[in-house]
C-alpha positions as CSV (number, residue, x, y, z in Angstrom):
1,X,-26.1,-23.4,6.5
2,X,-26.5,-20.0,4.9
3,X,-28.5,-17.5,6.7
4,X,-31.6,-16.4,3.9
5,X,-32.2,-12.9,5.7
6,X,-28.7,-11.9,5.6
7,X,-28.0,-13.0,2.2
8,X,-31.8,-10.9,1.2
9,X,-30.6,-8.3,3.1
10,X,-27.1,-7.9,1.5
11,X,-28.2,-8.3,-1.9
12,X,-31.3,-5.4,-1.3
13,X,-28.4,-3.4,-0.2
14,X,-25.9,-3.9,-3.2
15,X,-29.2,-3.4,-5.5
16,X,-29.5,0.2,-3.7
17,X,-25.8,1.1,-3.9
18,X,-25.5,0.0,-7.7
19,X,-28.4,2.5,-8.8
20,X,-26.6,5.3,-7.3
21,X,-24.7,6.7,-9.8
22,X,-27.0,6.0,-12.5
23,X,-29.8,8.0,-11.1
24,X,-27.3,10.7,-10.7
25,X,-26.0,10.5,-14.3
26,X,-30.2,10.3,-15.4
27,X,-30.3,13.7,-13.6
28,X,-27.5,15.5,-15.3
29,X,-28.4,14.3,-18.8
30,X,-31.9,15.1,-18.1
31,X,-31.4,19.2,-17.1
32,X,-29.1,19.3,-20.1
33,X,-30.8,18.1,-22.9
34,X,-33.8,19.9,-21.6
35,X,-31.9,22.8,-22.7
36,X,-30.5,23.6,-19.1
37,X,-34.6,24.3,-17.5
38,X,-33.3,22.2,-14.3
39,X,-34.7,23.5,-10.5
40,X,-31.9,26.8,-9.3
41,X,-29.8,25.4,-6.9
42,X,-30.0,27.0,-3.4
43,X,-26.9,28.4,-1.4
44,X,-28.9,26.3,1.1
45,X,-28.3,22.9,-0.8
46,X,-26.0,20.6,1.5
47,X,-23.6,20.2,-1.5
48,X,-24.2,23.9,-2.2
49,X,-23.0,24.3,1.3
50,X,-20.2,22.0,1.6
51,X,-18.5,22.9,-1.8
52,X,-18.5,26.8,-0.9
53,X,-21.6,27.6,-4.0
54,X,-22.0,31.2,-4.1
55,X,-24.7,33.0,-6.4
56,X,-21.9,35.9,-7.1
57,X,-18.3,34.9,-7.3
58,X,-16.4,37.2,-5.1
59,X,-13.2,35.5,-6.7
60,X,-11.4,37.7,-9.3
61,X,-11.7,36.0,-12.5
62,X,-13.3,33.0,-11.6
63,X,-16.9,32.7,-12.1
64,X,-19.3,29.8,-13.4
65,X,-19.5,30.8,-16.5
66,X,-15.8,30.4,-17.2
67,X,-15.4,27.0,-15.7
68,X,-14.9,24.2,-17.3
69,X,-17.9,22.2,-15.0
70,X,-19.9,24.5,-16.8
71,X,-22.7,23.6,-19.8
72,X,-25.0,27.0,-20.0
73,X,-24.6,28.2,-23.2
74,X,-22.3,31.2,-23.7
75,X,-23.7,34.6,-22.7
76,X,-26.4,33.0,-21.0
77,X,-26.9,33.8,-16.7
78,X,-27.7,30.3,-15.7
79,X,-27.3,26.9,-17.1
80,X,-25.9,23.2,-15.7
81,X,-23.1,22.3,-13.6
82,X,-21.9,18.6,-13.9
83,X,-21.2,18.9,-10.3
84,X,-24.7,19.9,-9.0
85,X,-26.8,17.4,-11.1
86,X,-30.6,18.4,-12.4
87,X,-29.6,21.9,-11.0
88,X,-28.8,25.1,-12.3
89,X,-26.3,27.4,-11.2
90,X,-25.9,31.1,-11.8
91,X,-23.1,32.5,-14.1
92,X,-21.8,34.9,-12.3
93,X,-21.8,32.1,-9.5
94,X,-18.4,30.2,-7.7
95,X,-18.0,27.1,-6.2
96,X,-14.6,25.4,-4.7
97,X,-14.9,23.2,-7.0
98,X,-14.1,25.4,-10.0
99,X,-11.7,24.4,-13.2
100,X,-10.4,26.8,-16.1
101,X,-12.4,26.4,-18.8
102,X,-10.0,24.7,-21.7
């Protein structure tokens, strides 16, 4: 005989887990087809913190705006970052995360 808690339990759980990454996907379309008017992400955010997020880049040549993870419109000083979701990042910002824009 099956045990109905565990099976309400595990199913709740799987439910919780599945919406996930479609909340986070909701997010990131959201700030960008706003036109990039997302929340500024703090250097404080755990992700911020974890990935190395700077507001300046101190890395020669590597910056926000030329990375590839990038959506602000050209010339602009903030816009979206796929990898911060709903947030903004500065330009002139860097994260470890950072790819060449192609």
């Amino acid at each position: 005989m099956k045990n109905q808690k565990t099976d309400n339990a595990r199913r709740s759980f799987l439910k919780g887990i599945a919406a996930i990454p479609v909340v986070s996907i909701a997010g990131f379309q959201t700030a960008a087809q706003a036109g990039g008017h997302g929340t500024m992400l703090s250097v404080d955010d755990p992700t911020a913190k974890a990935l190395g997020y700077v507001e300046t880049s101190v890395v020669a040549g590597k910056n926000c705006a030329n990375c590839n993870l990038y959506t602000g419109a050209v010339g602009s000083t903030k816009g979206p970052c796929a990898i911060f979701p709903g947030k903004m990042v500065t330009a002139a910002g860097y994260c470890n995360s950072w790819i060449p824009k192609m």
